[in-house]
Backbone bond lengths (Angstrom), bond angles and torsions (degrees), N, CA, C in turn:
res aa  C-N    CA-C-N  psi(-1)  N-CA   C-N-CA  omega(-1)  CA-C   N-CA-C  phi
1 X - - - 1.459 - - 1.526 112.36 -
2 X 1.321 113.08 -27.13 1.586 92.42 174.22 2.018 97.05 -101.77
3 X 0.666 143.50 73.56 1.336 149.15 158.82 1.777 89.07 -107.73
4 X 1.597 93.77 161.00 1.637 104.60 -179.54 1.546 118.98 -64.39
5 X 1.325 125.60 125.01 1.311 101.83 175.01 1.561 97.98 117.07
6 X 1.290 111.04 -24.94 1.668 94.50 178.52 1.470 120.96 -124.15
7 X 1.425 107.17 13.79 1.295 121.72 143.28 1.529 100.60 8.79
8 X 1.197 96.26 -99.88 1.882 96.02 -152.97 1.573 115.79 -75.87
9 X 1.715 105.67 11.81 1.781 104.81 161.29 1.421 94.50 -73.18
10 X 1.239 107.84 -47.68 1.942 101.64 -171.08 1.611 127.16 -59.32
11 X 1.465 78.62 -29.93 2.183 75.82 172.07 1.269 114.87 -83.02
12 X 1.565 111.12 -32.85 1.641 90.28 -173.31 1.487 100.20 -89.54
13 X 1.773 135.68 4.14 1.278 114.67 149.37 1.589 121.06 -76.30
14 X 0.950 115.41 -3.94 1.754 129.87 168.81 1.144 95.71 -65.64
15 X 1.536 134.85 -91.38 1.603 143.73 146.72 1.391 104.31 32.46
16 X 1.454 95.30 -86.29 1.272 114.59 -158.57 1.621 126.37 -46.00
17 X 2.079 97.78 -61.37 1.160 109.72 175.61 1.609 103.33 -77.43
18 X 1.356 152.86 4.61 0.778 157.67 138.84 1.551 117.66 -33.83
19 X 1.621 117.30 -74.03 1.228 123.98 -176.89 1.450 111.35 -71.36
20 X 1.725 122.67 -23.20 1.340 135.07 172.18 1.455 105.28 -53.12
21 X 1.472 120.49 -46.17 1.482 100.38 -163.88 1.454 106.43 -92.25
22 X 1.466 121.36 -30.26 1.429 113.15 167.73 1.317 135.31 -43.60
23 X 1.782 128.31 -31.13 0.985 160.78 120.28 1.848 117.06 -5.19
24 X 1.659 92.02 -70.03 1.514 107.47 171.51 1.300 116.87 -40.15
25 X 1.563 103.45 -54.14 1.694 127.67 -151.78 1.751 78.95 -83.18
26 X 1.508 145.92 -63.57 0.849 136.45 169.92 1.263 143.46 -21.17
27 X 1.677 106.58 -31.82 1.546 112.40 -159.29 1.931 83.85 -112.60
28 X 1.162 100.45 -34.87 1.789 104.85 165.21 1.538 128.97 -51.50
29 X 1.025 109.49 -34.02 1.311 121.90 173.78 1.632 113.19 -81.55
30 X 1.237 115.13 -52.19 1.554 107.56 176.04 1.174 111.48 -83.34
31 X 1.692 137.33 22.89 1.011 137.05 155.49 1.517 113.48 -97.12
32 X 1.357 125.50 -6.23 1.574 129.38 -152.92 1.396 111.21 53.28
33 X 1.320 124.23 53.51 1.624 115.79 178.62 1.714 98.64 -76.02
34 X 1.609 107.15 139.90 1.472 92.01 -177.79 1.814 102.95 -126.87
35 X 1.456 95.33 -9.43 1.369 109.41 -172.72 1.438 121.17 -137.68
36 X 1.514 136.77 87.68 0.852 143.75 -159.85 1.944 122.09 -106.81
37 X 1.575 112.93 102.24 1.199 117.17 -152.90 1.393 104.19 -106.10
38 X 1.597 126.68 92.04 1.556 124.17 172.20 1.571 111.94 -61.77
39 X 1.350 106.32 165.52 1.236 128.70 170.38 1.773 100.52 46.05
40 X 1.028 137.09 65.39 1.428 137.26 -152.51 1.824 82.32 -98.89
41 X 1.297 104.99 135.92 1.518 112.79 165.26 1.528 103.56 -96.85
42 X 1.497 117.44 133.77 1.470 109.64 164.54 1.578 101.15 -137.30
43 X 1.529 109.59 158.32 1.183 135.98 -164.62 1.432 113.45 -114.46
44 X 1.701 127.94 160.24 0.984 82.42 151.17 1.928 85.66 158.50
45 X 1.000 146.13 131.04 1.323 158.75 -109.22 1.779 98.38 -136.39
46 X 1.632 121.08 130.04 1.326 122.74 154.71 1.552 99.99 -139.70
47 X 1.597 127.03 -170.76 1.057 120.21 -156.02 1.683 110.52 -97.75
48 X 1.258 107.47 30.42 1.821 111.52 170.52 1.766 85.79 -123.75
49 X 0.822 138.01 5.50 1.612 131.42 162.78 0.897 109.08 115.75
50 X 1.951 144.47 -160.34 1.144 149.50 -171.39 1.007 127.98 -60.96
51 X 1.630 126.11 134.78 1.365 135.63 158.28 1.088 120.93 -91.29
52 X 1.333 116.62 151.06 1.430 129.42 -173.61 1.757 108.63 -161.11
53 X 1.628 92.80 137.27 1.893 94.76 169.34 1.831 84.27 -176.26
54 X 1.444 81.40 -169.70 1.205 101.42 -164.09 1.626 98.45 -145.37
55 X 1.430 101.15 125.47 1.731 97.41 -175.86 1.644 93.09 -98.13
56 X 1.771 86.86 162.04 1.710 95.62 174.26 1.699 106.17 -52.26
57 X 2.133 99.77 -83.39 1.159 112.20 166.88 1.466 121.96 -116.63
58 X 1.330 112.70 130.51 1.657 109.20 155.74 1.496 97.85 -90.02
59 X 1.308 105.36 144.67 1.569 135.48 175.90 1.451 115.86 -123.68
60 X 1.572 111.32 132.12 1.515 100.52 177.76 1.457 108.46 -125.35
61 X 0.854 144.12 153.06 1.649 160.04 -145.40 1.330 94.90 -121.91
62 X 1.724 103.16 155.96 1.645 112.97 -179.78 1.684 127.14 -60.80
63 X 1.275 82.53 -13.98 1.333 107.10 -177.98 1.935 123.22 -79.39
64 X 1.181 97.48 -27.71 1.045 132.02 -171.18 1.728 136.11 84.62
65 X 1.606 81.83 22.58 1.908 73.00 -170.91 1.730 92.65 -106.85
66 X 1.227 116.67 -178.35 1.091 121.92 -124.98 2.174 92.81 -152.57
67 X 1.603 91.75 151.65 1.409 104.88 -167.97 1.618 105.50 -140.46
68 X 1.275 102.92 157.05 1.885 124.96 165.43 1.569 121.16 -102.75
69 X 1.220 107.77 74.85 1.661 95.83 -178.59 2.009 96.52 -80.96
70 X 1.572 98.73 150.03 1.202 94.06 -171.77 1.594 84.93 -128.89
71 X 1.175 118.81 139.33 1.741 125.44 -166.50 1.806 97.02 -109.25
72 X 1.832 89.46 135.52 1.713 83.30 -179.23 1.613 97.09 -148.10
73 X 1.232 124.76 123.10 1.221 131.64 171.02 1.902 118.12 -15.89
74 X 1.360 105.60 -65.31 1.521 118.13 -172.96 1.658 90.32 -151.11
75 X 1.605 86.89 -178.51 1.457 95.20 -173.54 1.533 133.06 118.73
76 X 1.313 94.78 8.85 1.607 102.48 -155.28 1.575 99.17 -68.72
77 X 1.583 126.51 -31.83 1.475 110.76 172.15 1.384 112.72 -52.85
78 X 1.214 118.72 -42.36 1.547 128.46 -158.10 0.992 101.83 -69.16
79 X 1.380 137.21 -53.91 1.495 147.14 -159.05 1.931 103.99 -86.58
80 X 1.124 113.89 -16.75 1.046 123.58 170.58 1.684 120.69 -80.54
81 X 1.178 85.64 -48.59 1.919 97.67 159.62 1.229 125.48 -49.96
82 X 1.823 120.54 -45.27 0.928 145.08 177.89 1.459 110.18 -62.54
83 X 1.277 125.30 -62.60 1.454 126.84 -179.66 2.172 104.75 -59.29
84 X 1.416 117.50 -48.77 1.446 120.77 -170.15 1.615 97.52 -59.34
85 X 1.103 117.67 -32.34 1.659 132.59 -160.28 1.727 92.98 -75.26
86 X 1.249 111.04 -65.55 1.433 110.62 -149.31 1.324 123.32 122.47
87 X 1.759 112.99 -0.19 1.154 111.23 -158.21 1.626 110.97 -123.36
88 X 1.427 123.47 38.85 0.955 127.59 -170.52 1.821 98.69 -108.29
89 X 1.762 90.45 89.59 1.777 102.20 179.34 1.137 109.19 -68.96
90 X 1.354 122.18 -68.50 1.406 121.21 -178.95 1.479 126.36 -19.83
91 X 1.256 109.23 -60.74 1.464 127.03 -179.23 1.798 108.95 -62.32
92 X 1.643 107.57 -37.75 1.248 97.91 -177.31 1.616 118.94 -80.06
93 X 1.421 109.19 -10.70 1.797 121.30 167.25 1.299 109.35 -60.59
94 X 1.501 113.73 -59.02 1.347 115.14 174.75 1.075 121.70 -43.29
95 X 1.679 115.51 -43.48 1.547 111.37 -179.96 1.071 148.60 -63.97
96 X 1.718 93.27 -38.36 1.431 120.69 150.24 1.577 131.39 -42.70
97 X 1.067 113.63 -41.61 1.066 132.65 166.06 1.385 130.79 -80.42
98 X 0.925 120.10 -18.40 1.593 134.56 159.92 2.150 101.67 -88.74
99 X 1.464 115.00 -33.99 1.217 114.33 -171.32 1.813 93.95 -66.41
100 X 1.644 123.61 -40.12 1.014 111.93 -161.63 1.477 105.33 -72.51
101 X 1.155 122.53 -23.29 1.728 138.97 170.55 1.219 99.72 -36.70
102 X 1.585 116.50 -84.98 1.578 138.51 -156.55 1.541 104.00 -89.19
103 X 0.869 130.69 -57.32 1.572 132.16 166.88 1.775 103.04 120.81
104 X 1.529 107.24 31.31 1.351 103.08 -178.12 1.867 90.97 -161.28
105 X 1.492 95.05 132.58 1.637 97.98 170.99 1.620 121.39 -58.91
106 X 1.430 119.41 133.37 1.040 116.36 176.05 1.919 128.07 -102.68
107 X 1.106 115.02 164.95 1.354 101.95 -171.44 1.602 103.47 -73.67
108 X 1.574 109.91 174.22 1.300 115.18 -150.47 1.517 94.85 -153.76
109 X 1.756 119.20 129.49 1.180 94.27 179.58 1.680 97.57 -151.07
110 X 0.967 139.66 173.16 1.807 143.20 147.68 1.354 121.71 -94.92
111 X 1.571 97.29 124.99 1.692 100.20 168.20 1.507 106.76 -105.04
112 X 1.060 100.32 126.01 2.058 117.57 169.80 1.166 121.64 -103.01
113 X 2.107 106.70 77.59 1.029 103.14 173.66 1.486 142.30 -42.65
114 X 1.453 127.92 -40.64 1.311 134.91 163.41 1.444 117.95 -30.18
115 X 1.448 101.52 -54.76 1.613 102.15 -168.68 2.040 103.93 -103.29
116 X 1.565 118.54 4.35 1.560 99.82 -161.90 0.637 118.77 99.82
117 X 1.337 146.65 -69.51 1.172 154.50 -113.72 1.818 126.26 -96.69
118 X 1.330 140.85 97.26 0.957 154.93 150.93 1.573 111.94 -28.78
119 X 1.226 135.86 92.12 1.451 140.05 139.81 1.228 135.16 -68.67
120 X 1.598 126.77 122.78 1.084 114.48 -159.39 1.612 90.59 -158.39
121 X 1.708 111.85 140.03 1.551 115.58 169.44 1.692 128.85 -24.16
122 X 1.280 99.12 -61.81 1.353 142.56 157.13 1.224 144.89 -153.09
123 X 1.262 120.69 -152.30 1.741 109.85 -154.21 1.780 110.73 -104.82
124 X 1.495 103.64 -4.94 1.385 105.63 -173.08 1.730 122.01 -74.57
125 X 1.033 107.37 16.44 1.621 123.25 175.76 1.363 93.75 -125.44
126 X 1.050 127.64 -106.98 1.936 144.37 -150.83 1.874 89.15 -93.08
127 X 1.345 104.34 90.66 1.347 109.65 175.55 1.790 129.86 -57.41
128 X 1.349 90.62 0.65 1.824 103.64 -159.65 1.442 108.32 -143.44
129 X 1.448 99.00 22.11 1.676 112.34 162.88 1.286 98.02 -116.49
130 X 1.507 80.69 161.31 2.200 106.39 -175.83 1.357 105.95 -94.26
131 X 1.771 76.93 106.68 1.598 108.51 -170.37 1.685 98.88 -70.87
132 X 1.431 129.17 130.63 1.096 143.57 -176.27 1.292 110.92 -126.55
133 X 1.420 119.28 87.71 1.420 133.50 -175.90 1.889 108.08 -77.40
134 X 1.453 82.19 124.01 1.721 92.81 156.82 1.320 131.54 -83.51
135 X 1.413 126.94 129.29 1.235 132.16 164.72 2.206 102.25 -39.81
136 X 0.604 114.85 17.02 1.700 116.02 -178.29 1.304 101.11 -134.16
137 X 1.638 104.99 124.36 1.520 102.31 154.48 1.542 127.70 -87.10
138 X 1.172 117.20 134.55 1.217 135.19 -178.47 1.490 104.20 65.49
139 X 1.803 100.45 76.96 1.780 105.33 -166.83 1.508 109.46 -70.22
140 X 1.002 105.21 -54.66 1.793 105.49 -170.53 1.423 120.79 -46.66
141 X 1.159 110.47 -48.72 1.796 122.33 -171.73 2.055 84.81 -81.27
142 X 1.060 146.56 -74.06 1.145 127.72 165.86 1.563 138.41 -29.39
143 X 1.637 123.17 -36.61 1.064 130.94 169.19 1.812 88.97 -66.76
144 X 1.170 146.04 -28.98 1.763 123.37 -150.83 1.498 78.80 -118.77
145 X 1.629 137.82 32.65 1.141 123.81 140.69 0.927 103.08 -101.80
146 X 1.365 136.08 -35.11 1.331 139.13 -171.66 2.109 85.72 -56.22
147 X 0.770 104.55 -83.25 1.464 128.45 -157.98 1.795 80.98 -24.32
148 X 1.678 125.32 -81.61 1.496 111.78 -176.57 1.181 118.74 -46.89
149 X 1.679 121.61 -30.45 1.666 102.81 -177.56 2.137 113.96 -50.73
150 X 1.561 92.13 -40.99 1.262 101.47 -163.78 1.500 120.48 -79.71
151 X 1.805 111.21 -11.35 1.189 117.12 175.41 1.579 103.06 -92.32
152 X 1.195 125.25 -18.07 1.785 127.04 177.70 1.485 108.10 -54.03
153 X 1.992 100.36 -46.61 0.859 112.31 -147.74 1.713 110.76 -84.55
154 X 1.419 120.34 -27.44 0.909 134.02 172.90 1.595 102.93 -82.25
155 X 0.928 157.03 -32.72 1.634 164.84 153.91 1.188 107.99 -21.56
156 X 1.663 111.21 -48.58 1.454 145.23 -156.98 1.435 93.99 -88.60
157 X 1.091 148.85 -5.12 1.551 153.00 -135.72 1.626 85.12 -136.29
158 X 0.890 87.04 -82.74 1.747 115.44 174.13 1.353 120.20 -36.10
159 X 1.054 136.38 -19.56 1.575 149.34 -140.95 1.609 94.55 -128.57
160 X 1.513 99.93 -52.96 1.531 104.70 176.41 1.675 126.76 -95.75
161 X 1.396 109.67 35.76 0.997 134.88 -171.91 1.452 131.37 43.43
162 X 1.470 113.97 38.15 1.379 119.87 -179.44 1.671 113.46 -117.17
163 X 1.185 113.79 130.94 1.237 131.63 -154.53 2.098 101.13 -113.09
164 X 0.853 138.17 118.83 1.338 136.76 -166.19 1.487 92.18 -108.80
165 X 1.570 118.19 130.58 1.420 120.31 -176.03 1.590 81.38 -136.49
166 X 1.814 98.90 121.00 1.476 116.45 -176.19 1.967 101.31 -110.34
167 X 0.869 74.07 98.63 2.409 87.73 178.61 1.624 115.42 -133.44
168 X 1.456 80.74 140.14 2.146 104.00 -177.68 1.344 95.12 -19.40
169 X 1.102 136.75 156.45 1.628 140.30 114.46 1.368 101.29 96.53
170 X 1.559 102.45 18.43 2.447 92.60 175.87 1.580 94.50 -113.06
C-alpha cells in the first residue's frame, strides 16, 4: 500500500480501520468492557483429543462475565448467516474451550471490520450490537453438540472401516 499508485488503497484502509475501532471502543463501553485480552490462546480437550486456537479478543465485563469477539475483515452477510443458521463453528470451539476454562459458556460474537459492525446472538452481553437471533435455543452449546454428535458419528464410520466418497453424478 505505500508503493506508488496506491495512495488511495491506504487511506481508505486508514478510513476503515479508523471508524472500526471507534465503533469497537463504542460497543466496549456500553458493554462495561473492563478487560480486554487479544490474541487469547485457549486449550482445551473433547473425545478425538486436543483443542487448540487462539481467539482474536476475550473481553470481560464489570460484572465479570466474559466474551469471544472473533475479528473478520468483511463478511458481515456471511457471518450473519452463520450466527441466524446455527452454524458459526469456529466461534463455538472457542467457546468450548474457554467454557472448559471457566465452567460456564460464554457469549460469542463477530466484529466486521470493513463494515463496523458488531454481531452478536443477542443483546444480553454487548447491548448495542446487531443482535442476530437463531432459530435455536441456546445455539452455541447446541451447535458443539451437534459438532460431537457428527464427529462420533463419522469416527464410527472410520473405525469400522468405511470411507464415504461424495462425487458429481453418483
Amino acid at each position: 500500500l505505500l508503493m506508488p499508485g496506491r495512495r488511495g488503497d491506504y487511506e481508505r484502509l486508514r478510513s476503515a480501520l479508523g471508524r472500526a475501532l471507534e465503533e469497537l471502543q463504542r460497543q466496549f463501553r456500553a458493554a462495561g468492557i473492563d478487560v480486554v485480552e487479544p490474541e487469547r490462546e485457549l486449550a482445551g480437550q473433547f473425545p478425538g483429543g486436543d483443542l487448540e486456537g487462539t481467539a482474536d479478543l476475550v473481553v470481560r465485563n464489570q460484572s465479570g462475565r466474559q466474551a469471544i469477539v472473533d475479528m473478520k475483515w468483511a463478511g458481515a452477510n456471511v457471518h450473519q448467516d452463520r450466527l441466524a443458521k446455527n452454524r458459526h463453528l469456529q466461534l463455538a470451539l472457542y467457546a468450548e474451550m474457554l467454557r472448559q476454562e471457566t465452567g460456564a459458556w460464554q457469549q460469542v460474537s463477530y466484529f466486521i471490520l470493513e463494515a463496523s459492525r458488531l454481531l452478536a446472538p443477542d443483546s444480553g452481553f454487548f447491548p448495542e450490537a446487531l443482535s442476530v437471533q437463531s432459530r435455536t435455543t441456546g445455539a452455541t452449546p447446541q451447535l458443539w453438540e451437534q459438532f460431537l454428535t457428527a464427529w462420533k458419528w463419522r469416527r464410527s464410520q472410520i473405525d469400522a472401516g468405511m470411507v464415504e466418497v461424495v462425487s458429481e453424478g453418483i
